[in-house]
C-alpha positions in Angstrom: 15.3 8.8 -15.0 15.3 10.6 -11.4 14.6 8.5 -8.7 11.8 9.6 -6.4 11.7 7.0 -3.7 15.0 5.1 -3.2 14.7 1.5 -0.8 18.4 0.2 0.5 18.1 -3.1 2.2 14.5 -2.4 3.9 14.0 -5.2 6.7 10.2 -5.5 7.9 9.6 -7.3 11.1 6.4 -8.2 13.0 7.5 -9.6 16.1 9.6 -12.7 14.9 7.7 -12.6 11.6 10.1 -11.2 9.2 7.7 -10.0 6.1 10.1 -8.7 4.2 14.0 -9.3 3.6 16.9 -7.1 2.2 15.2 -5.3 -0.5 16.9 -2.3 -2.7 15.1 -0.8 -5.8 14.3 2.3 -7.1 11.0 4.0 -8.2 11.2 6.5 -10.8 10.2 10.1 -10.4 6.3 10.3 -12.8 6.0 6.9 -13.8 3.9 4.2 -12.1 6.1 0.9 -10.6 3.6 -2.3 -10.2 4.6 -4.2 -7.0 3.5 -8.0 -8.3 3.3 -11.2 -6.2 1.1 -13.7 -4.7 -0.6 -13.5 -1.7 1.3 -13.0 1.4 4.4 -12.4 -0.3 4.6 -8.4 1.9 3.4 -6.5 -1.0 1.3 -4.5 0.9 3.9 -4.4 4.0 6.6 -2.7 1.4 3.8 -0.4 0.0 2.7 0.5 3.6 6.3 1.5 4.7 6.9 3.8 2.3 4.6 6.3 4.7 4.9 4.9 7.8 2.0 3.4 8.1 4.1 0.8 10.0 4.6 3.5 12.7 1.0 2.8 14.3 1.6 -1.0 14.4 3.5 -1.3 17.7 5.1 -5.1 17.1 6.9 -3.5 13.8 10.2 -2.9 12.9 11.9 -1.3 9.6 15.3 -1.1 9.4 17.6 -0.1 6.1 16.7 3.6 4.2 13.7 4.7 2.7 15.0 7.9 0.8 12.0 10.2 -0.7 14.3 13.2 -2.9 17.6 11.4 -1.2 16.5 12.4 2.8 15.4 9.3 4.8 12.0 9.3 5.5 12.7 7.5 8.9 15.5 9.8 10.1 14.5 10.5 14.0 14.3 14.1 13.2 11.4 13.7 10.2 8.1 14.1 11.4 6.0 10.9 9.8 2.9 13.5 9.3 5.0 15.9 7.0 6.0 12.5 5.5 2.3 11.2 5.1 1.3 14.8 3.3 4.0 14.2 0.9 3.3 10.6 0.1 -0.5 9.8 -0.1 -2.4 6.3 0.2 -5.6 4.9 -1.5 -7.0 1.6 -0.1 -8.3 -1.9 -1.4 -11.8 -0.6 -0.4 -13.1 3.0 -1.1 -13.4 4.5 2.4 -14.8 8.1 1.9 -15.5 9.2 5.5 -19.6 8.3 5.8 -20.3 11.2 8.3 -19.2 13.5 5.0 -20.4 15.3 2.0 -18.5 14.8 -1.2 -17.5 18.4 -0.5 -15.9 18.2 3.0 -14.2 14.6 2.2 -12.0 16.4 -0.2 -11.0 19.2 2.1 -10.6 16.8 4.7 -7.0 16.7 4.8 -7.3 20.4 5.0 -9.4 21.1 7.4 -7.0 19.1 9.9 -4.4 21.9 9.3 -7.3 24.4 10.7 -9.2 26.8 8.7 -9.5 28.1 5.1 -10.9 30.5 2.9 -14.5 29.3 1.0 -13.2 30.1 -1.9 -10.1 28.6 -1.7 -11.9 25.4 -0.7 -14.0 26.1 -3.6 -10.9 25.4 -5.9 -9.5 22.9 -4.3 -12.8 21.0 -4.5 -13.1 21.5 -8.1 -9.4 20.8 -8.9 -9.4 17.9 -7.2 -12.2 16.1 -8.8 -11.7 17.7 -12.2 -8.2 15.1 -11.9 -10.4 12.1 -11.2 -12.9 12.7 -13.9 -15.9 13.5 -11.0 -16.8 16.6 -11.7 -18.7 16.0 -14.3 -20.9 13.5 -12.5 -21.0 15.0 -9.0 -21.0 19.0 -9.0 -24.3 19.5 -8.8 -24.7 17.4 -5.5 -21.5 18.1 -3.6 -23.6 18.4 -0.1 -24.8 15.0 -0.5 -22.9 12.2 1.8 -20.3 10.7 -0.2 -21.8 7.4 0.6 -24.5 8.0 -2.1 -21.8 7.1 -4.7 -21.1 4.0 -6.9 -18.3 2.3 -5.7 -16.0 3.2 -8.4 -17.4 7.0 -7.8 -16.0 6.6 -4.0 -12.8 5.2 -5.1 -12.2 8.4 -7.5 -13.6 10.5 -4.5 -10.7 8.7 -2.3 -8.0 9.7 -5.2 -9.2 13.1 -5.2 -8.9 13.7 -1.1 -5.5 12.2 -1.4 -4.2 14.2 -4.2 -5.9 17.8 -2.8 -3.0 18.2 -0.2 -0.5 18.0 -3.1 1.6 14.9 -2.8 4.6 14.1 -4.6 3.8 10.2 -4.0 0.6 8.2 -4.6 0.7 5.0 -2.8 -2.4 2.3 -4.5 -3.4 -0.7 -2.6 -4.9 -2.9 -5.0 -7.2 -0.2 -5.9 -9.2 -1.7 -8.0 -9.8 -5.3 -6.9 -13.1 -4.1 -5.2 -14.7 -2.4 -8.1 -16.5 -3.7 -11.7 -14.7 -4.1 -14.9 -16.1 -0.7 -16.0 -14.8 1.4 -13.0 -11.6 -0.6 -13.0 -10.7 1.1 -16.3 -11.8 4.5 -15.2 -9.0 4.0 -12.5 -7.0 2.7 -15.0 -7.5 5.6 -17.0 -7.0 7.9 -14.3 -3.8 6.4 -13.1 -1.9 7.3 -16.5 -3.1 10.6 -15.9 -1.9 11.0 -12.3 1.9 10.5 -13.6 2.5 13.4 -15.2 2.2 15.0 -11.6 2.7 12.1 -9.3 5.1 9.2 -8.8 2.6 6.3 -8.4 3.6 2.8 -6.6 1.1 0.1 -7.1 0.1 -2.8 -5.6 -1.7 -5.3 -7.6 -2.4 -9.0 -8.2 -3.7 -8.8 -11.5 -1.2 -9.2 -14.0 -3.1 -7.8 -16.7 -3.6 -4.6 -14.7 0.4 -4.4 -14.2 1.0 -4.8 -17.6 -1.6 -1.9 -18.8 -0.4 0.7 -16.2 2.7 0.2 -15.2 6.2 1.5 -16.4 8.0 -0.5 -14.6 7.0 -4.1 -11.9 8.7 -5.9 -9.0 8.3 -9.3 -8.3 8.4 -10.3 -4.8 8.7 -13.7 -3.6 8.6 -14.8 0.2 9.0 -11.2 1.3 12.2 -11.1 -1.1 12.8 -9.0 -4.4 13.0 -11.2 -7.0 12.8 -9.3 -9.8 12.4 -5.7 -11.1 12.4 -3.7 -14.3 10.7 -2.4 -17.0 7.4 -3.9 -17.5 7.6 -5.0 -21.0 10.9 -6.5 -20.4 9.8 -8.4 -16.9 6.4 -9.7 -19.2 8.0 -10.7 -22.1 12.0 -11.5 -21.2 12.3 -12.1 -17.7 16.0 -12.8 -16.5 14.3 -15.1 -13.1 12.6 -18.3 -14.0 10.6 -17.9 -10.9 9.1 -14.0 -12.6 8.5 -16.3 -16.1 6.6 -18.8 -13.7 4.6 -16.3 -12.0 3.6 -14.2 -14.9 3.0 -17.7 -17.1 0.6 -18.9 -14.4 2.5 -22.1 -13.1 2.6 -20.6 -10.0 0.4 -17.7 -7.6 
């Protein structure tokens, strides 16, 4: 199995707070990796490195490689837009841009590279939401503010504006911890999908949900890799007493 994203001892400070400590792993090109832990353990801070997201926080500090295809994504020479383009985010919470129609959130990222062709918007549009299973259910109200949607509607809107500039990564913030049980297995759904054209990292603190999507799940602890593997191996034979503790419930 290729790798896609490659960590070698990632160090994440915040100030004297040091989140996260000496981590090395791999994800897997087209498969989805579940990052696991409880609370506070720098799931999110891992997740959120992996674009740069870090770069906007001035008391932070990575140190170690991040390698997306083998180049280091925080090489002094690598521009961390270019890297955001390639390696997209969806949030905890759906956050279409209210101002919007359903239409212009997904051609946001787009439009911020200047103009385009209707039609060529057109088929991105359609493209886009045909992936998240919303075409169906929104075509014929695409000027309408994305607001008017379900929750689980905005979330899929969210997926399709992130996967319309063509990533090659798909970060996931707990994306599903806002939503019903219903929309929860769309996304679900949707997820398997995206990883026959997308490597997909995400973070999640329901088990269940880690053991249904995911190929292969890291257990942090403390900010520190505990664990990682293939999921039906971490779930059913973990080598770390501390992963059979987690996933058992006697700890979280």
């Amino acid at each position: 199995m290729t790798s896609k994203v490659q960590l070698e001892q990632v160090n994440i400070h915040f100030g004297k707070n040091h989140a996260v400590r000496d981590i090395s792993m791999d994800f897997p090109e087209n498969s989805v990796t579940a990052i696991i832990g409880p609370s506070g353990c720098g799931k999110s801070t891992l997740l959120r490195s992996i674009n740069r997201m870090h770069d906007l926080v001035p008391s932070a500090k990575v140190t170690g490689k991040i390698l997306l295809d083998n180049g280091d994504i925080y090489n002094r020479s690598v521009d961390p837009v270019s890297i955001r383009r390639r390696v997209g985010m969806v949030f905890q919470k759906p956050n279409p841009f209210p101002a919007m129609t359903i239409y212009d959130n997904v051609v946001a990222g787009y439009k911020l590279n200047g103009r385009m062709a209707r039609s060529t918007a057109d088929e991105i549009v359609e493209t886009s939401l045909k992936r998240v299973a919303l075409w169906d259910e929104v075509k014929d109200r695409l000027k309408t503010n994305a607001m008017t949607l379900s929750g689980g509607q905005q979330q899929r809107l969210c997926i399709a504006r992130t996967i319309a500039v063509k990533p090659e990564v798909i970060l996931m913030d707990e994306p599903a911890s806002a939503l019903d049980p219903i929309s929860t297995l769309k996304i679900e759904e949707l997820i398997e999908e995206l990883k026959e054209r997308y490597t997909i990292i995400i973070v999640t603190h329901n088990m269940q949900q880690a053991a249904r999507v995911s190929d292969y799940t890291a257990f942090l602890y403390l900010g520190e890799l505990i664990e990682c593997g293939e999921t039906k191996k971490i779930f059913t034979t973990p080598e770390q007493k501390q992963t059979e503790d987690y996933i058992t419930g006697r700890f979280g």
